[in-house]
PyMOL Python script that loads the backbone (N, CA, C, O; Angstrom):
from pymol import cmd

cmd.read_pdbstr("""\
ATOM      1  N   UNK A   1       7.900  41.899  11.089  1.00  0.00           N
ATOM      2  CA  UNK A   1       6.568  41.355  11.207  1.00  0.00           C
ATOM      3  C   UNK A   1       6.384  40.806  12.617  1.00  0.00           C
ATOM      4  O   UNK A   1       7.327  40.278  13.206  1.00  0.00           O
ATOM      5  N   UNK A   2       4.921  40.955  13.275  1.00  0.00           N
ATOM      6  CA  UNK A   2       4.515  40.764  14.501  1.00  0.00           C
ATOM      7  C   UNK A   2       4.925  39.114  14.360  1.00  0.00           C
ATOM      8  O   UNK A   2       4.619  38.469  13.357  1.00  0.00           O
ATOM      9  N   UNK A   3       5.720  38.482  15.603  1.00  0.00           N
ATOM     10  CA  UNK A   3       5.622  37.036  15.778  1.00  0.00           C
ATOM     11  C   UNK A   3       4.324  36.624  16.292  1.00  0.00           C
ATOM     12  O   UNK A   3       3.620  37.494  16.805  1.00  0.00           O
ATOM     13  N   UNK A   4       3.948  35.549  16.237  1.00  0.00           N
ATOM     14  CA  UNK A   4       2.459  34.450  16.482  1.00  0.00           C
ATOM     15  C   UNK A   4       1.500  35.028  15.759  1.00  0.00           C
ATOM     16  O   UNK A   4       0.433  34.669  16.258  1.00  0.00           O
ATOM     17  N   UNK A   5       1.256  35.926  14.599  1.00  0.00           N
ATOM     18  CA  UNK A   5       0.282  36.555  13.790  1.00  0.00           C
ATOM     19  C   UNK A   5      -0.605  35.397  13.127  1.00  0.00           C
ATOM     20  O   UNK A   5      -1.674  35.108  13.664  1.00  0.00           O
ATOM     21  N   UNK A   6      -0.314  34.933  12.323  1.00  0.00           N
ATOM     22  CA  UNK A   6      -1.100  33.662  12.312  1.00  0.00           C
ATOM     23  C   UNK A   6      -1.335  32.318  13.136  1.00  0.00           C
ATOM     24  O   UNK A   6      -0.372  32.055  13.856  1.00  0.00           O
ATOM     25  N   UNK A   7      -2.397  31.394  13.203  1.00  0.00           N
ATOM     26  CA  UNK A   7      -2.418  30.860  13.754  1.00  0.00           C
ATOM     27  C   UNK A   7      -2.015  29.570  13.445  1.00  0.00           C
ATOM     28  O   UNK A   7      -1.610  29.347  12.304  1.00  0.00           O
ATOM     29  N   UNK A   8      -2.062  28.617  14.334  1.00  0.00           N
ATOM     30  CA  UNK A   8      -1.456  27.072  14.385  1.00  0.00           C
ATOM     31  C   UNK A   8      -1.600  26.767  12.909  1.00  0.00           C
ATOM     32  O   UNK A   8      -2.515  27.231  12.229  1.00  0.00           O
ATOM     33  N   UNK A   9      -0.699  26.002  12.467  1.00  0.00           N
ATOM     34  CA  UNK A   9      -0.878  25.328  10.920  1.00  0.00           C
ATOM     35  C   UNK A   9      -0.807  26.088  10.182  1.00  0.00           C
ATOM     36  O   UNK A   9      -0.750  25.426   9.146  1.00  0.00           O
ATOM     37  N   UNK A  10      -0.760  27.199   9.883  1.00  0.00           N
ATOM     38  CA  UNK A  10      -0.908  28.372   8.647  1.00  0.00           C
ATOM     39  C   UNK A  10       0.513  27.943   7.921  1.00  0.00           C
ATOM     40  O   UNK A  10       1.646  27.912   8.402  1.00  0.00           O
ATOM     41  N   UNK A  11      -0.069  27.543   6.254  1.00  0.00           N
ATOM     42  CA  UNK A  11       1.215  27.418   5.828  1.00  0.00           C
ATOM     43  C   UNK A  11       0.280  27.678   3.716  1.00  0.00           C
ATOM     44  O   UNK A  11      -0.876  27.715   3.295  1.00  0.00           O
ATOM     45  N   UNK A  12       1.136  27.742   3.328  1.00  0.00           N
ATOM     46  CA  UNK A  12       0.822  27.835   1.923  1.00  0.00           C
ATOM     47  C   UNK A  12      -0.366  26.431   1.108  1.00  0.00           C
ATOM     48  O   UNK A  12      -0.123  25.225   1.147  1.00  0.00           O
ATOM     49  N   UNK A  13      -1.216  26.880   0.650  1.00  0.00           N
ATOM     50  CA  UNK A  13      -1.900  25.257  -0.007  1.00  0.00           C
ATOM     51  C   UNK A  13      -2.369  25.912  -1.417  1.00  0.00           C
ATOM     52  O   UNK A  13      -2.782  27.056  -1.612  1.00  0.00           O
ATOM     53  N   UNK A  14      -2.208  24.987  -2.225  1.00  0.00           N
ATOM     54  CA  UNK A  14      -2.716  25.529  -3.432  1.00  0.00           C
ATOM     55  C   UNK A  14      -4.497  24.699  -3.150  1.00  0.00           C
ATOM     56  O   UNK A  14      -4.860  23.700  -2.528  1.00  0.00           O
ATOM     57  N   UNK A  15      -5.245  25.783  -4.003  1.00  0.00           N
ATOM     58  CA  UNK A  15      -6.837  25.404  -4.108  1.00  0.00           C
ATOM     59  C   UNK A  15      -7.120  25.028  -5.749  1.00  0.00           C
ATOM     60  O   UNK A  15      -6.976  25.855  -6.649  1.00  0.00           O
ATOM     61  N   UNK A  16      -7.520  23.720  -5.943  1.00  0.00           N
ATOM     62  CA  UNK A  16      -7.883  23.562  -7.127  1.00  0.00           C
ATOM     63  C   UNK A  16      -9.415  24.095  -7.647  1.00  0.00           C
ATOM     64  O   UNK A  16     -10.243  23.997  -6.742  1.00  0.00           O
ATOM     65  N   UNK A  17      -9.716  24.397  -8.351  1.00  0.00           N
ATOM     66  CA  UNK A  17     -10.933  24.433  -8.553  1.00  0.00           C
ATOM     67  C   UNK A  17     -11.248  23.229  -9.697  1.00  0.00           C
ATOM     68  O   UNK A  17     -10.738  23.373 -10.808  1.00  0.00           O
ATOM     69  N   UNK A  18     -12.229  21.840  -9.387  1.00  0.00           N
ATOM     70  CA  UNK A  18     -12.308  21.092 -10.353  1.00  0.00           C
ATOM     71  C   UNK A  18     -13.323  21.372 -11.359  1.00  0.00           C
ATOM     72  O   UNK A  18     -13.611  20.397 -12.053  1.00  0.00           O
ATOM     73  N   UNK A  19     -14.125  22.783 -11.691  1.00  0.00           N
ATOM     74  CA  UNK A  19     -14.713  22.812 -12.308  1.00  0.00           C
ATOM     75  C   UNK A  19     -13.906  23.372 -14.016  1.00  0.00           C
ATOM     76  O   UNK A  19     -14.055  23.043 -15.193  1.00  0.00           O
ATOM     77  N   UNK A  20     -12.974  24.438 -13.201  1.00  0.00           N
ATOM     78  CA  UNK A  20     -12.725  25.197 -13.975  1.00  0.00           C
ATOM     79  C   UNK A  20     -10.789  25.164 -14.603  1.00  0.00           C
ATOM     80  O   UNK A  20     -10.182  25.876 -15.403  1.00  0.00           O
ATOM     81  N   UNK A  21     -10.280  23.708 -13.563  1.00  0.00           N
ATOM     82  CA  UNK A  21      -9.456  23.072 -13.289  1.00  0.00           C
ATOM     83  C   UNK A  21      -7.802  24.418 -13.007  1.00  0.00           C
ATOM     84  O   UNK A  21      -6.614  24.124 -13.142  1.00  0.00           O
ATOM     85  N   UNK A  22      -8.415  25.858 -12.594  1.00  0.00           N
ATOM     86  CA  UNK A  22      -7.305  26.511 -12.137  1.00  0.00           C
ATOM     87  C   UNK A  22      -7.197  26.405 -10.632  1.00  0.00           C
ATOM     88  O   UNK A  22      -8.074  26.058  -9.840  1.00  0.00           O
ATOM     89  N   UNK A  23      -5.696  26.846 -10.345  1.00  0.00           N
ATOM     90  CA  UNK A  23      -4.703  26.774  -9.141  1.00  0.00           C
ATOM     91  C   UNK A  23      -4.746  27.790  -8.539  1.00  0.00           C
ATOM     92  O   UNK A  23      -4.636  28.838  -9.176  1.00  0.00           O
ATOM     93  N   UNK A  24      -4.856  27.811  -7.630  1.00  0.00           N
ATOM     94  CA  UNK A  24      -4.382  29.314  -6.808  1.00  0.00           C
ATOM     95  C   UNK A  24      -3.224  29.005  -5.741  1.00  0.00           C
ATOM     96  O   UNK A  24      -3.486  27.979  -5.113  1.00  0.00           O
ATOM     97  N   UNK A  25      -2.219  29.508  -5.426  1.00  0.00           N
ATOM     98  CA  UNK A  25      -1.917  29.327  -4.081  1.00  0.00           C
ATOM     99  C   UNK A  25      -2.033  30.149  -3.531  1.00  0.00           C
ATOM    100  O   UNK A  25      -1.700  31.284  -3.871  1.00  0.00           O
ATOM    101  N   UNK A  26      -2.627  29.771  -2.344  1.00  0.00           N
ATOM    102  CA  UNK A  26      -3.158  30.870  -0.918  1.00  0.00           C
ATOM    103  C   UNK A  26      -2.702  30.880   0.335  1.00  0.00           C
ATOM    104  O   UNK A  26      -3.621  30.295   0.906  1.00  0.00           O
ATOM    105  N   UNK A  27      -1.873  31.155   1.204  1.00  0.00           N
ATOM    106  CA  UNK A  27      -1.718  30.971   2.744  1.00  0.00           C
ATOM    107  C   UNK A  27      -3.189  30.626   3.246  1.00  0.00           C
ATOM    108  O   UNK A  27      -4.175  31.250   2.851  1.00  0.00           O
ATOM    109  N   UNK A  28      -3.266  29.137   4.530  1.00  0.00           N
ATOM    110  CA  UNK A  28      -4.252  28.654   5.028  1.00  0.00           C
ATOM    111  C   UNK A  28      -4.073  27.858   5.850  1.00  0.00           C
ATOM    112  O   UNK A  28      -3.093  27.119   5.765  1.00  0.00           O
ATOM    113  N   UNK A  29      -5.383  27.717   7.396  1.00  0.00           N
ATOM    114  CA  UNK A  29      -5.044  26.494   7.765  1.00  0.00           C
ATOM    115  C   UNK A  29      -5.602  25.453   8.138  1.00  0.00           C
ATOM    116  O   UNK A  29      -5.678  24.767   9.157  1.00  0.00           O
ATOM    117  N   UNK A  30      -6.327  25.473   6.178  1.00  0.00           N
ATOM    118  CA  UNK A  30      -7.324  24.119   6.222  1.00  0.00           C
ATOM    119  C   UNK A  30      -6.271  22.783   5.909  1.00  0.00           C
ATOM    120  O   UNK A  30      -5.284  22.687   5.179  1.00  0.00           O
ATOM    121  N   UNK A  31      -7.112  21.597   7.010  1.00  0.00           N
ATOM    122  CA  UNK A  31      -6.670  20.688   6.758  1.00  0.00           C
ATOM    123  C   UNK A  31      -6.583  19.653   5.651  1.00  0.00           C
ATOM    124  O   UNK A  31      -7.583  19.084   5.213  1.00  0.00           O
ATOM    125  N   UNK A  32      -5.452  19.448   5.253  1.00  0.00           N
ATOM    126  CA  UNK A  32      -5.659  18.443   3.623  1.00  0.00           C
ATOM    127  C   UNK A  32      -5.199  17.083   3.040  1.00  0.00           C
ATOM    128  O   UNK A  32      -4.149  17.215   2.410  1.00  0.00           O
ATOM    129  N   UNK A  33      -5.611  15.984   3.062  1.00  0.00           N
ATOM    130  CA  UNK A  33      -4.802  15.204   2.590  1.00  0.00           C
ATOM    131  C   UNK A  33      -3.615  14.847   1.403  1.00  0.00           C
ATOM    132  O   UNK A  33      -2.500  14.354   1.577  1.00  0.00           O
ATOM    133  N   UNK A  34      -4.218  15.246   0.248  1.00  0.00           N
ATOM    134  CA  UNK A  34      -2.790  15.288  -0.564  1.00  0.00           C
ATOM    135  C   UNK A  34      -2.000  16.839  -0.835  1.00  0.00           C
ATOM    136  O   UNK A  34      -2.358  17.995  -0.610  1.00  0.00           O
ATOM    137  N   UNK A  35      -0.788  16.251  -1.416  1.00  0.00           N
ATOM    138  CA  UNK A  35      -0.073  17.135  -1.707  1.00  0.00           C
ATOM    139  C   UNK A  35       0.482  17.412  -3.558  1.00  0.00           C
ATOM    140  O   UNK A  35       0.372  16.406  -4.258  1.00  0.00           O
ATOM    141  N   UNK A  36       0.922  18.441  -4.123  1.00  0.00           N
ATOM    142  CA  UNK A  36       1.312  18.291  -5.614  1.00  0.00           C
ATOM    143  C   UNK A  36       2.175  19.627  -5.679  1.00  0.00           C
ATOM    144  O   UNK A  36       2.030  20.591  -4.927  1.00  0.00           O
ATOM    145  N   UNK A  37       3.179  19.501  -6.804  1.00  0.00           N
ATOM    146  CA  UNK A  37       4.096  20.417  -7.028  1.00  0.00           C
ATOM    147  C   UNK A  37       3.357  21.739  -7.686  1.00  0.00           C
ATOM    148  O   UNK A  37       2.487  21.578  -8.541  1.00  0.00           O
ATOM    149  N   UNK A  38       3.724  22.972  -7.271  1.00  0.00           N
ATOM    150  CA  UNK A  38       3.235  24.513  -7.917  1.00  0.00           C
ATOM    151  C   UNK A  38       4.453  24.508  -8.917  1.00  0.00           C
ATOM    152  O   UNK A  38       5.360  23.708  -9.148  1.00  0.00           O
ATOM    153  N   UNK A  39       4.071  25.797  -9.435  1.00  0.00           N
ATOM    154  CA  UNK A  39       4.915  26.162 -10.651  1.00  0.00           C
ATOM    155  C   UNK A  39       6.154  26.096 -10.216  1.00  0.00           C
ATOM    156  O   UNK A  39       7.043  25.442 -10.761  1.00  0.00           O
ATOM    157  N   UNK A  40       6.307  26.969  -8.919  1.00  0.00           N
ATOM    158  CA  UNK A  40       7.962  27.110  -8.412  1.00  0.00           C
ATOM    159  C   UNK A  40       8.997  25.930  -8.154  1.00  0.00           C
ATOM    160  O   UNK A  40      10.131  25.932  -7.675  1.00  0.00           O
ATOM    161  N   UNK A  41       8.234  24.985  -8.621  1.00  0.00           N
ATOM    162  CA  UNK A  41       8.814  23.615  -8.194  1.00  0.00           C
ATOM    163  C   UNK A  41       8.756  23.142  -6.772  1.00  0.00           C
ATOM    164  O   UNK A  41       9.078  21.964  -6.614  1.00  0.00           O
ATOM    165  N   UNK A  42       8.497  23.651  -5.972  1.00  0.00           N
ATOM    166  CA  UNK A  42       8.220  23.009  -4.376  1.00  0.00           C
ATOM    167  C   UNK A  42       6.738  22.041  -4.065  1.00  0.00           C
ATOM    168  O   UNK A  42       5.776  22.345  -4.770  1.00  0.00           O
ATOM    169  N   UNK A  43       6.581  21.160  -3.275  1.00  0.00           N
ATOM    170  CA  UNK A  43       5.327  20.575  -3.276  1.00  0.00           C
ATOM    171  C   UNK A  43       4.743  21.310  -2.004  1.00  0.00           C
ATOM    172  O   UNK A  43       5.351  21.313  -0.933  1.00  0.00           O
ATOM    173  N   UNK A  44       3.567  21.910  -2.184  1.00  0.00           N
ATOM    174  CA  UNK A  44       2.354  21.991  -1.363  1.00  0.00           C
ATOM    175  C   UNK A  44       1.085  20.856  -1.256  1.00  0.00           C
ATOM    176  O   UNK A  44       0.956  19.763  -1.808  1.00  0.00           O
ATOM    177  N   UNK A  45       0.199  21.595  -0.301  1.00  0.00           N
ATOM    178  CA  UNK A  45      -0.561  20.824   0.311  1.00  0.00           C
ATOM    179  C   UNK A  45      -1.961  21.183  -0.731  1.00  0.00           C
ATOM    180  O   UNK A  45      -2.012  22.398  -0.919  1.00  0.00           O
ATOM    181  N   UNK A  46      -3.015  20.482  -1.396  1.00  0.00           N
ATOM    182  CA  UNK A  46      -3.881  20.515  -2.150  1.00  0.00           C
ATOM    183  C   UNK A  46      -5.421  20.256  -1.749  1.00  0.00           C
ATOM    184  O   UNK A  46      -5.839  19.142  -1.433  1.00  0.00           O
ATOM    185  N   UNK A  47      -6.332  21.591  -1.808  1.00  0.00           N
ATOM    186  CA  UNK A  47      -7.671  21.463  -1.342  1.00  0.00           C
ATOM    187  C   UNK A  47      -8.526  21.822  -2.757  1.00  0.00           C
ATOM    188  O   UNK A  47      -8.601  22.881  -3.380  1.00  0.00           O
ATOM    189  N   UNK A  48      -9.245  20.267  -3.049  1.00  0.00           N
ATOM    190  CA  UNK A  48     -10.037  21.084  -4.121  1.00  0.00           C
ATOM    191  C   UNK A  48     -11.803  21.357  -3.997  1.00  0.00           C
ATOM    192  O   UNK A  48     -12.614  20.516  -3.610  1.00  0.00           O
ATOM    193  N   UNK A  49     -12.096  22.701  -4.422  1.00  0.00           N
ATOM    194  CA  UNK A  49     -13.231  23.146  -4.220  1.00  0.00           C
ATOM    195  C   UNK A  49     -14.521  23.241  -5.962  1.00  0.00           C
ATOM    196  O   UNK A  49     -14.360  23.506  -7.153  1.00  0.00           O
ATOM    197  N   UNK A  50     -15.232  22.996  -5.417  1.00  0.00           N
ATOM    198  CA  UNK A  50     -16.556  22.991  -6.352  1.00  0.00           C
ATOM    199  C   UNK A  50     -16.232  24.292  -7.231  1.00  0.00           C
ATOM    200  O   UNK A  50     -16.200  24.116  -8.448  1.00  0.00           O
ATOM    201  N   UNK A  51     -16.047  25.273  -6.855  1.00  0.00           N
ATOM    202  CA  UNK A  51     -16.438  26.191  -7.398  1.00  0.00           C
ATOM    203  C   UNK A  51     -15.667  27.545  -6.514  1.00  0.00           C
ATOM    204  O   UNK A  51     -15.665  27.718  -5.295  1.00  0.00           O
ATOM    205  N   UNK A  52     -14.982  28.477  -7.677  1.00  0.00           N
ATOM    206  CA  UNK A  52     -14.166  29.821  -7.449  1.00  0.00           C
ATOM    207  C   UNK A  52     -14.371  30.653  -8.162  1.00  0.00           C
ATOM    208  O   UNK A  52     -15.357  30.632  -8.899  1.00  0.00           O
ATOM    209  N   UNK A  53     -13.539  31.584  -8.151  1.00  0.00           N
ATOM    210  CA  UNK A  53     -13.811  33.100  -8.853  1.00  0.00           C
ATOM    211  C   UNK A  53     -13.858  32.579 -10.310  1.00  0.00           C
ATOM    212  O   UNK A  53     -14.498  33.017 -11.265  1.00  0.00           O
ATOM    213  N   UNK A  54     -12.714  31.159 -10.200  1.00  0.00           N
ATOM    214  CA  UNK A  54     -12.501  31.052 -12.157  1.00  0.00           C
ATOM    215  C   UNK A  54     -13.550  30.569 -12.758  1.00  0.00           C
ATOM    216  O   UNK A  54     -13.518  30.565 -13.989  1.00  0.00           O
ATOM    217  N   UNK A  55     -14.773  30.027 -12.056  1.00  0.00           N
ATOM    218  CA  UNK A  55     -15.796  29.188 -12.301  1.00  0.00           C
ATOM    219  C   UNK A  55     -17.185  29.712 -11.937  1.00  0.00           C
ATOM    220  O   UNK A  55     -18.214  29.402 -12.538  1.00  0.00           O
ATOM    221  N   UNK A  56     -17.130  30.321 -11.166  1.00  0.00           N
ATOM    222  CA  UNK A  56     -18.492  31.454 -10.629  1.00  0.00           C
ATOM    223  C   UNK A  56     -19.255  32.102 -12.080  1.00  0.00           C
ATOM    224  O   UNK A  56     -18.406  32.523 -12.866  1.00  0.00           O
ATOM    225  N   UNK A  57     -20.155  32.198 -12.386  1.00  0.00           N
ATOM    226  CA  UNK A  57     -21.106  32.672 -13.355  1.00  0.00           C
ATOM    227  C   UNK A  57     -21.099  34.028 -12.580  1.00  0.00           C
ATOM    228  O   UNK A  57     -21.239  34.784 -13.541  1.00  0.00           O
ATOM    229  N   UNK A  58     -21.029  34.852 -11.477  1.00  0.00           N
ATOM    230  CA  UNK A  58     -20.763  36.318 -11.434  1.00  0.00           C
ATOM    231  C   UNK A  58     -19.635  36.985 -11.836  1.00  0.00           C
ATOM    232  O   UNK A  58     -19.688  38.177 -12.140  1.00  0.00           O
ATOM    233  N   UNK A  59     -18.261  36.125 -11.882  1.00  0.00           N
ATOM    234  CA  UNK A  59     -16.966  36.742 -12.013  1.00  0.00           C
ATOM    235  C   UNK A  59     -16.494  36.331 -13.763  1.00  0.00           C
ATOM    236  O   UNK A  59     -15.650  37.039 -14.313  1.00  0.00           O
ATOM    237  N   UNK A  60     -17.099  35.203 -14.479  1.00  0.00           N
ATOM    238  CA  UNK A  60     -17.240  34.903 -15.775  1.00  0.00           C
ATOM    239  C   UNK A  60     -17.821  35.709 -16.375  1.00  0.00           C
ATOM    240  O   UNK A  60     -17.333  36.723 -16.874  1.00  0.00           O
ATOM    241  N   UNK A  61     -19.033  35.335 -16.410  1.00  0.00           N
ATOM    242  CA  UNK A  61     -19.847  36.343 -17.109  1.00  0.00           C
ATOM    243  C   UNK A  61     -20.763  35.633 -17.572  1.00  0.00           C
ATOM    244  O   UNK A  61     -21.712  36.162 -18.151  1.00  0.00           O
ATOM    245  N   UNK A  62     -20.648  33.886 -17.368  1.00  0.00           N
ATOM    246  CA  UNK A  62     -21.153  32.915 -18.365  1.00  0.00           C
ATOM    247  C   UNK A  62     -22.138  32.131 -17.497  1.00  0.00           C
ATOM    248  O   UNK A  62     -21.646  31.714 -16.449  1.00  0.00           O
ATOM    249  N   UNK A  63     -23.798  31.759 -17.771  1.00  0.00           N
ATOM    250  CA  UNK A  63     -24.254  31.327 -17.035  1.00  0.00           C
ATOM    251  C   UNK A  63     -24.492  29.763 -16.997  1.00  0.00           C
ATOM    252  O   UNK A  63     -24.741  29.080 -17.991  1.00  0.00           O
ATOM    253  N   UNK A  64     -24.377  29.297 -15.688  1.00  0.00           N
ATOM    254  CA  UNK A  64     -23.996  27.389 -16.290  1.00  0.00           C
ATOM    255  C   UNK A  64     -24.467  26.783 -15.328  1.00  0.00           C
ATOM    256  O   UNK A  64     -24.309  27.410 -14.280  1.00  0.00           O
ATOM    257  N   UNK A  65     -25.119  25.578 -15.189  1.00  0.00           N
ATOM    258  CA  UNK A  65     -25.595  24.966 -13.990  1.00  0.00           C
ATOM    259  C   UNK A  65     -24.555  24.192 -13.509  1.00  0.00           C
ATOM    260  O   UNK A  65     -23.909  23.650 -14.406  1.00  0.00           O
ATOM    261  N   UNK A  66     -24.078  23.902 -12.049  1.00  0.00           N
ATOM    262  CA  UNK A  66     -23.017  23.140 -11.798  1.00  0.00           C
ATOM    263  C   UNK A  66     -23.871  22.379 -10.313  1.00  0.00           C
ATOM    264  O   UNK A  66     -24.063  22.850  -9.192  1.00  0.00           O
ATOM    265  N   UNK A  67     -24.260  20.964 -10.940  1.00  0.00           N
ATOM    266  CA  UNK A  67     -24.799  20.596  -9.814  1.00  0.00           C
ATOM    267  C   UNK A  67     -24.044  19.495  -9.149  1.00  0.00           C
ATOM    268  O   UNK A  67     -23.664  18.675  -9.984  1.00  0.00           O
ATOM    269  N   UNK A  68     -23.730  19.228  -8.043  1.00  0.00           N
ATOM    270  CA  UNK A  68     -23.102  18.303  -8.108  1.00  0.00           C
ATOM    271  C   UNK A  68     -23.233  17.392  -6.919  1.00  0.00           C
ATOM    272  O   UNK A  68     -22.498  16.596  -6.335  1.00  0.00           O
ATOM    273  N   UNK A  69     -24.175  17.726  -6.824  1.00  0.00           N
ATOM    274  CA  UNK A  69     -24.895  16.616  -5.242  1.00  0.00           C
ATOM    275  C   UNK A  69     -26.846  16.835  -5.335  1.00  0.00           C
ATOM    276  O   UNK A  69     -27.694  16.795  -4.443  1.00  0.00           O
ATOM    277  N   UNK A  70     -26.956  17.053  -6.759  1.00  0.00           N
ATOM    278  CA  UNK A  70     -28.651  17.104  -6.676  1.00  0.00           C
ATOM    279  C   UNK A  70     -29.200  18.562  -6.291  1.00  0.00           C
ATOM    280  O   UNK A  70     -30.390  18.704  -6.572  1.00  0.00           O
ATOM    281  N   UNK A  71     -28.629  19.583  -5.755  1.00  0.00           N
ATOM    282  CA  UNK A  71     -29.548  20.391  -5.075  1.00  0.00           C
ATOM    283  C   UNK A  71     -30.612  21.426  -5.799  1.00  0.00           C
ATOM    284  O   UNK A  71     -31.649  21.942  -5.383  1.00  0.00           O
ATOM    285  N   UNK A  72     -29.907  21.511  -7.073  1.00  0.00           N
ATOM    286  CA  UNK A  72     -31.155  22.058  -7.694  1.00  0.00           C
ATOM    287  C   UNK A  72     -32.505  21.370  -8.069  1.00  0.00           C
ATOM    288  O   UNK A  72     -33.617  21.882  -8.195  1.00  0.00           O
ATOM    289  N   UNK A  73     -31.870  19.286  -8.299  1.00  0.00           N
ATOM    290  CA  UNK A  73     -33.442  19.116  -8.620  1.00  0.00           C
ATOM    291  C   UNK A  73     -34.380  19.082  -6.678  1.00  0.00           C
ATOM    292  O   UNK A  73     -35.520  19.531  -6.554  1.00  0.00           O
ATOM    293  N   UNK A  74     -33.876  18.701  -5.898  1.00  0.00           N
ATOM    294  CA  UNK A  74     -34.229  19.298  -4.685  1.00  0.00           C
ATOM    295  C   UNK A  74     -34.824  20.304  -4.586  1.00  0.00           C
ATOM    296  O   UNK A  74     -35.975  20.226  -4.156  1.00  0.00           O
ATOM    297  N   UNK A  75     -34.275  21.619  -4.943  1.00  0.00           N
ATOM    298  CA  UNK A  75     -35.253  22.763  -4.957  1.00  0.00           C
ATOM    299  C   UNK A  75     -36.363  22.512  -5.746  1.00  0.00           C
ATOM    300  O   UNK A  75     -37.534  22.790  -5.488  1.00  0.00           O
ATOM    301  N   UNK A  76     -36.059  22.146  -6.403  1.00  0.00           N
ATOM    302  CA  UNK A  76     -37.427  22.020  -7.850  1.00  0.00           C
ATOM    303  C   UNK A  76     -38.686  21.312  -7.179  1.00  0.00           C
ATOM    304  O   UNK A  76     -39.864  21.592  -7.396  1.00  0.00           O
ATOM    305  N   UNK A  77     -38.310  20.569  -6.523  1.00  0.00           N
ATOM    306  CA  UNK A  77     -39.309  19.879  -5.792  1.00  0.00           C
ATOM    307  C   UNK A  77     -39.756  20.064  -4.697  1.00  0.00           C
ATOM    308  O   UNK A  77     -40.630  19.381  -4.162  1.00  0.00           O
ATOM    309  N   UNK A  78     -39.159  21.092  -4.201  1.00  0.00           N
ATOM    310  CA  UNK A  78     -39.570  21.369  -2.625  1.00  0.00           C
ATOM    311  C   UNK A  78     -40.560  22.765  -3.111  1.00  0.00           C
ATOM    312  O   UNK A  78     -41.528  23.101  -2.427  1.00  0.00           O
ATOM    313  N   UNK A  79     -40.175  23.481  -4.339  1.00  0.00           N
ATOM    314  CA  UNK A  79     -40.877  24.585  -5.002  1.00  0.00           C
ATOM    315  C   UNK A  79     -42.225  24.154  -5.309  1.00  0.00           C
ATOM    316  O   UNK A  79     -43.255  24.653  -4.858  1.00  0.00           O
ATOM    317  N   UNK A  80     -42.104  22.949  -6.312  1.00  0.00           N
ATOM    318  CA  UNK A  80     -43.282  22.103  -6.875  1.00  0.00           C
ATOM    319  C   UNK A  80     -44.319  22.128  -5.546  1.00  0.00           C
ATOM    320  O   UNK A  80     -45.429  22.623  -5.741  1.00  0.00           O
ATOM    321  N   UNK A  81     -44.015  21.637  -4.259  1.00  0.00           N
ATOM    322  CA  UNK A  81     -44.529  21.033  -3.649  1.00  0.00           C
ATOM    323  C   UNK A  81     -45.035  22.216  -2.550  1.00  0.00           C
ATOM    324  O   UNK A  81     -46.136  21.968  -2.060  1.00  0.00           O
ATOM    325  N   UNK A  82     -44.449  23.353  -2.135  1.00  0.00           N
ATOM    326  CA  UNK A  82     -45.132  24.660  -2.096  1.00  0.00           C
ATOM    327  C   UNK A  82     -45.813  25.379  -2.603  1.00  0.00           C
ATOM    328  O   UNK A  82     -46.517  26.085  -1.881  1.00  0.00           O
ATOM    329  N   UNK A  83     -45.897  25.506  -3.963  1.00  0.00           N
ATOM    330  CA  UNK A  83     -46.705  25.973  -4.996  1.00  0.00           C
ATOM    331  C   UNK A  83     -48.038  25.974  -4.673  1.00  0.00           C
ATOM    332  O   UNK A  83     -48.596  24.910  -4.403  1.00  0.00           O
ATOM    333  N   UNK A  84     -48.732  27.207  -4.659  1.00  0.00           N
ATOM    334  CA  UNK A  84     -50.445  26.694  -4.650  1.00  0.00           C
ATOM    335  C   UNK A  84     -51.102  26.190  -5.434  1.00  0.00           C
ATOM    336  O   UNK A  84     -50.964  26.491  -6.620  1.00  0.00           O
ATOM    337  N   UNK A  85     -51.846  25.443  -5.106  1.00  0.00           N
ATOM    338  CA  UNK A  85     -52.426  24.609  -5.955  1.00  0.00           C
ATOM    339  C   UNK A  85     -53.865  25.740  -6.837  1.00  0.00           C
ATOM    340  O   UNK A  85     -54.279  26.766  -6.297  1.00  0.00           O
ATOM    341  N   UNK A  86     -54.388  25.233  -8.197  1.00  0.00           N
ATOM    342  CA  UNK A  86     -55.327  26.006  -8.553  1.00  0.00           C
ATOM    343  C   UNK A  86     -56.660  25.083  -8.514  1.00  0.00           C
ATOM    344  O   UNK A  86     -56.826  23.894  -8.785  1.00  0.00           O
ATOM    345  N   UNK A  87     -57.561  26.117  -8.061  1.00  0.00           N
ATOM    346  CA  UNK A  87     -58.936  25.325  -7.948  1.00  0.00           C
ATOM    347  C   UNK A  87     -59.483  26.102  -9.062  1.00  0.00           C
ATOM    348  O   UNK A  87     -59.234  27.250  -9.428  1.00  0.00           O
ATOM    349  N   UNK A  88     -60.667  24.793  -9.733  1.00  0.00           N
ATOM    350  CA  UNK A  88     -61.460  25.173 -10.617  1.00  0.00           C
ATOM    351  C   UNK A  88     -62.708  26.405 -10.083  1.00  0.00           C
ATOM    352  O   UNK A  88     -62.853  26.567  -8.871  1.00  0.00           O
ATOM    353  N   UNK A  89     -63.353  27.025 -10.834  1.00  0.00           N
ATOM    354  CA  UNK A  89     -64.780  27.376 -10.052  1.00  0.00           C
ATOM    355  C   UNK A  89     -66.001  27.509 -11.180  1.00  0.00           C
ATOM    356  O   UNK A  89     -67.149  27.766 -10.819  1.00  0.00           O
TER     357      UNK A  89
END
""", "prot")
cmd.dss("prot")
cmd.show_as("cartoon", "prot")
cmd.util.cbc("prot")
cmd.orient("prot")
């Protein structure tokens, strides 16, 4: 294998997904504060994300709202508030 192929920091991290609460481990070199043991018994470095393949309504099959900072009622209201209005006649 080519030496310097990846770059600075590249090392193994498992990705939680807290929706759907599965593990992946992935080579990466996002930065992370904690760390937790994988199956193999070694501890890696731990990034957890909103939402993955295990939790996605395209790769499920299952459709589900996952809001988790407001943004859909946001849309709702920025929609509301574009909307044309109807005049009587």
């Amino acid at each position: 294998m080519k030496k310097e192929l990846h770059p600075e920091g590249y090392r193994h991290v498992i990705f939680e997904d807290v929706t759907s609460g599965k593990r992946f481990l992935i080579g990466s070199t996002i930065e992370t504060e904690k760390t937790d043991k994988w199956e193999d018994g070694k501890e890696y470095p731990v990034y957890q994300v909103e939402i993955s393949s295990a939790s996605h309504p395209f790769y499920t099959g299952q459709s589900k709202v996952i809001d988790t900072a407001g943004r859909v009622d946001k849309f709702k209201k920025r929609l509301a508030a574009a909307a044309p209005k109807k005049t009587k006649k």
